[in-house]
N, C-alpha and C positions, 0 to 999 in steps of 0.2 A: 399587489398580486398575492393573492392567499396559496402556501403551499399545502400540496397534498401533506393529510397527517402522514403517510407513509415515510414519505422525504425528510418531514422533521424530527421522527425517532429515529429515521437513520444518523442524520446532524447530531443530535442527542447521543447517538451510540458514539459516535466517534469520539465526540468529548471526551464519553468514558475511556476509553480504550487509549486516548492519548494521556490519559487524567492531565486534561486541560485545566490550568488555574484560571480564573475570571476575576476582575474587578474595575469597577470605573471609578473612583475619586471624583464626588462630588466637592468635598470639601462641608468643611464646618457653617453653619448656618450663625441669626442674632438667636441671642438669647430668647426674641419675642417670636420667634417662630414654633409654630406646633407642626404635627405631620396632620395630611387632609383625613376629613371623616372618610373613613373605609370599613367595612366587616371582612370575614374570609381570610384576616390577617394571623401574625402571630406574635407573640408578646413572650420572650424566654429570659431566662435572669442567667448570667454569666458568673459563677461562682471566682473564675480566675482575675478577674478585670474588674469585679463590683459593680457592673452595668444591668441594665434592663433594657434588650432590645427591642423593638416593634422591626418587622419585616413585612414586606409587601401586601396581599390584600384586594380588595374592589371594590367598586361603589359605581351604581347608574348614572350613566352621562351620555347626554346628547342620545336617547330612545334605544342607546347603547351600554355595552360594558368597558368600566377603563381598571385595567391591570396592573398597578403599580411593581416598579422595579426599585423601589425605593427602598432603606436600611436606616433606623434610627434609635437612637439610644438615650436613657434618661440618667442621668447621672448630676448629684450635686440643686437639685432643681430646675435645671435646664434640659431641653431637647435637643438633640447636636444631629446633623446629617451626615452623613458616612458614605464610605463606597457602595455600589451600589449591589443587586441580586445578577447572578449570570443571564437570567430571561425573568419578563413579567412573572409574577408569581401570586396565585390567589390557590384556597383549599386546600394548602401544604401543613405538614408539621414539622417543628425544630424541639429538640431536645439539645441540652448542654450535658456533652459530655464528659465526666470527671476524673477519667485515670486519663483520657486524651487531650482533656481540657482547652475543650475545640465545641464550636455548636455543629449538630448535625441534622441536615436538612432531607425531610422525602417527602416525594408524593405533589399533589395539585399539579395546576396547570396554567396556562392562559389561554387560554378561550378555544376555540372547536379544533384548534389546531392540533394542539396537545392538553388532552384533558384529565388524566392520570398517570403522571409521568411514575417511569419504574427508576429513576436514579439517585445514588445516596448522593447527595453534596456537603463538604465537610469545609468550614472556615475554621483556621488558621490562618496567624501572620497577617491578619486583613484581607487575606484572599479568601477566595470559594474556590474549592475544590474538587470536581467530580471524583468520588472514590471508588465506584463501584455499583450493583442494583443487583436488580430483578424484574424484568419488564413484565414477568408475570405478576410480579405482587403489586406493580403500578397501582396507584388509588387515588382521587380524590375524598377529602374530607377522612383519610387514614387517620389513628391516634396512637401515637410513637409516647413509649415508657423508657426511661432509661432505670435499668434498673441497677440502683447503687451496690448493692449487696453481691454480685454477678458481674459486675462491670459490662452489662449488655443493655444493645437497645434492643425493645422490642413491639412489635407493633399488629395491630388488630383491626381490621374492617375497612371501611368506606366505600368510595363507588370504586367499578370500575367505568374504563372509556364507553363502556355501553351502558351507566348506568343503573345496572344491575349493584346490589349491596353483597359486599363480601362478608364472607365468618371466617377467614384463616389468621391463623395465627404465624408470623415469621421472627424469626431473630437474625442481630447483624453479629454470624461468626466469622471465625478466620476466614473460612472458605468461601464468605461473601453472605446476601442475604436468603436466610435459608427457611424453609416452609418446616413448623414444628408441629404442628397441632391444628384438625380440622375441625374439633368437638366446641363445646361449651357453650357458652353464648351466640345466641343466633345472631344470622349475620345482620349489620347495624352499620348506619353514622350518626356523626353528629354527638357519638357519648363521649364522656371520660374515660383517660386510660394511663394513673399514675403513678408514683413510688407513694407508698407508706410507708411512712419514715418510722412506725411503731410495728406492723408487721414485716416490714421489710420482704413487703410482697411489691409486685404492679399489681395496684385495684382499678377495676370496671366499670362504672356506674351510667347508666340511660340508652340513649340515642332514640333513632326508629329505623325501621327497617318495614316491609311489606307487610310484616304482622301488626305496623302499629308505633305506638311510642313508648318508649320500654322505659320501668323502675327499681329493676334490677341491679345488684350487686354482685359481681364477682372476683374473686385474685386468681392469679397466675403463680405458682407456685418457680415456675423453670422448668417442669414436667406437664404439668395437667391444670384444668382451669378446678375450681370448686367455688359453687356460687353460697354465697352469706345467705342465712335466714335472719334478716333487718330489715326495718322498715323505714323511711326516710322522702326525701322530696318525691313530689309528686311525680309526672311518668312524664319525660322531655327531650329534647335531645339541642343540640348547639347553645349549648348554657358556659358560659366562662369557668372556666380549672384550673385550682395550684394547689402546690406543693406547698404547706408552710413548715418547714424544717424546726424553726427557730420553737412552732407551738406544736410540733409532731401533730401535725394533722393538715388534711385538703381542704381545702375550699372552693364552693361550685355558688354561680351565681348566673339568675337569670334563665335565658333558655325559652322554648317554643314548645307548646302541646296541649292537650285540653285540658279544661279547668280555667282559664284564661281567655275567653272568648273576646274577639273583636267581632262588630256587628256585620252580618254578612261572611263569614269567612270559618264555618262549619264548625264552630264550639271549637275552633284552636287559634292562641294568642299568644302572647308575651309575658313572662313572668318578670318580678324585681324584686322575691326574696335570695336570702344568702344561706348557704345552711354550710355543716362544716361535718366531717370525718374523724374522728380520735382515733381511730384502730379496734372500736369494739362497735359505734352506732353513730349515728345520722342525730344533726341539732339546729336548728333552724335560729340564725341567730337574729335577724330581724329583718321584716318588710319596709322600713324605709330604708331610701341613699337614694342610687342612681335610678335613673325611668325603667319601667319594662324595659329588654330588646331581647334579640336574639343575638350569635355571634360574638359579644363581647371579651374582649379574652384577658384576662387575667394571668398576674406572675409573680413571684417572691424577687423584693427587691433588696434582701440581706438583712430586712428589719421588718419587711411590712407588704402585705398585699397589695398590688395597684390592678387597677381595671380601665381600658382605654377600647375606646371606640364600641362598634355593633352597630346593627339596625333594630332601628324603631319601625314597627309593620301602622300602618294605618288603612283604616277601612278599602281605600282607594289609589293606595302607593306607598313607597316604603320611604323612612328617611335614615340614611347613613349619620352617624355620629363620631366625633372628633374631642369628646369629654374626656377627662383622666382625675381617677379616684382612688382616696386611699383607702385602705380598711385600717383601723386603730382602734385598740380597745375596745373591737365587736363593732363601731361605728363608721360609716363612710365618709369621708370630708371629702369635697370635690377642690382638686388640685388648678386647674385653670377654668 
């Protein structure tokens, strides 16, 4: 029985309100298991533990959608499974948080039921933690910044439960998540939205939104947006994003918009270059490694960029993928 959405943000409020802790212990996996090809997921690097998590995600099954509630970490060369997410969880963002040195979780959903959830979830101690929201600033496909220099996370656009594309701007303060800024960048998903480890700004970069698919640069000051005059990848949005601390610069890979044409499917496709951020312009570092996709998500793993999973689009259906790659020395090796 499917419940009404109303019933299940009320479920959801309650959580909050108790700040329910959640977790299932699946236990540790062999070393020869990987997590299933999914997109819609999330890939965050744990500066406290030296981990690289992948978090739930989606992929077509059975003429259908399947939701994974699954939690997995790369450590040492292996893939380990862990307890699990409080509910299915696909089009969410997680940032690792560093004065709290907790990962934190908002936004997506699982399926029609709840499609832009408004609730912060915070793991600690191996739980998840409901800590708070804003069911106004609910979103699928949001893009949460943590920004180091402020000790704040802060977050920008996506859908909401009707679809529609947001442009507000919120940060998570004392007083909970707060709506900062309506201006800047028009509303959008699908872009990047990180720390620059050399501006020591959150930067901007793509998506689309109903005007189209954006190539755009902008930073977040803490006050007010101000967009870059630079030029750099082409105009895209659900392309892979990290932080690379270690080389003070981002890195974006991949991604869906024109210029990339698959046959039949309106002059918009899949890209498979890598381009990179220093804190003054955009650098394309090279078109081979892994295939086109969309969705693929990318993380700093304390040494080195990885990139796991996306969807591959093909003329007539899409294929989910389950690859893991490293970036070194400008080049990608594929990991399994």
């Amino acid at each position: 029985m499917k419940l009404p959405r109303s019933i299940v943000h009320l479920c959801v409020a309650m959580v909050v309100a108790a700040g329910v802790s959640v977790g299932r212990l699946h236990g540790s996996v062999s070393a020869q298991a990987i997590p299933d090809a999914r997109a819609h997921h999330q890939l965050v690097y744990h500066a406290g533990d030296g981990r690289t998590y992948l978090i739930g995600g989606s992929t077509r099954r059975d003429e259908g959608y399947h939701y994974f509630d699954d939690m997995w970490y790369w450590s040492g060369g292996v893939w380990t499974q862990i307890n699990a997410l409080p509910f299915p969880r696909s089009s969410h963002r997680v940032v690792y948080h560093a004065q709290r040195n907790s990962l934190i979780l908002f936004g997506g959903g699982f399926g029609r039921a709840v499609r832009a959830e408004g609730v912060l979830w915070e793991r600690r101690a191996n739980l998840w933690k409901a800590i708070g929201g804003n069911f106004r600033a609910g979103a699928s496909e949001p893009e949460l910044c943590y920004d180091r220099r402020r000790e704040t996370v802060v977050m920008f656009g996506g859908w909401d439960a009707a679809n529609n594309f947001r442009g507000e701007t919120w940060e998570w303060l004392a007083t909970g998540l707060v709506h900062v800024d309506s201006g800047g960048p028009s509303p959008r998903a699908g872009h990047a939205f990180l720390y620059d480890p050399v501006l020591q700004r959150c930067l901007l970069f793509g998506g689309q939104g109903t005007d189209g698919y954006h190539a755009d640069t902008w930073e977040w000051d803490g006050v007010r947006w101000h967009q870059l005059d630079v030029t750099g990848p082409s105009a895209r949005s659900f392309f892979g994003s990290a932080t690379d601390p270690m080389h003070g610069r981002i890195v974006i890979f991949g991604g869906r918009g024109p210029g990339a044409p698959l046959p039949g499917r309106d002059a918009v496709g899949d890209f498979g270059d890598t381009w990179v951020w220093d804190g003054e312009q955009w650098e394309q570092l090279q078109n081979s490694g892994p295939p086109p996709r969309m969705g693929g998500q990318l993380a700093f793993t304390g040494r080195s960029i990885v990139l796991f999973g996306g969807r591959e689009e093909q003329p007539d259906a899409f294929h989910d993928r389950n690859d893991f790659w490293e970036l070194q020395d400008g080049s990608w090796v594929r990991r399994n």
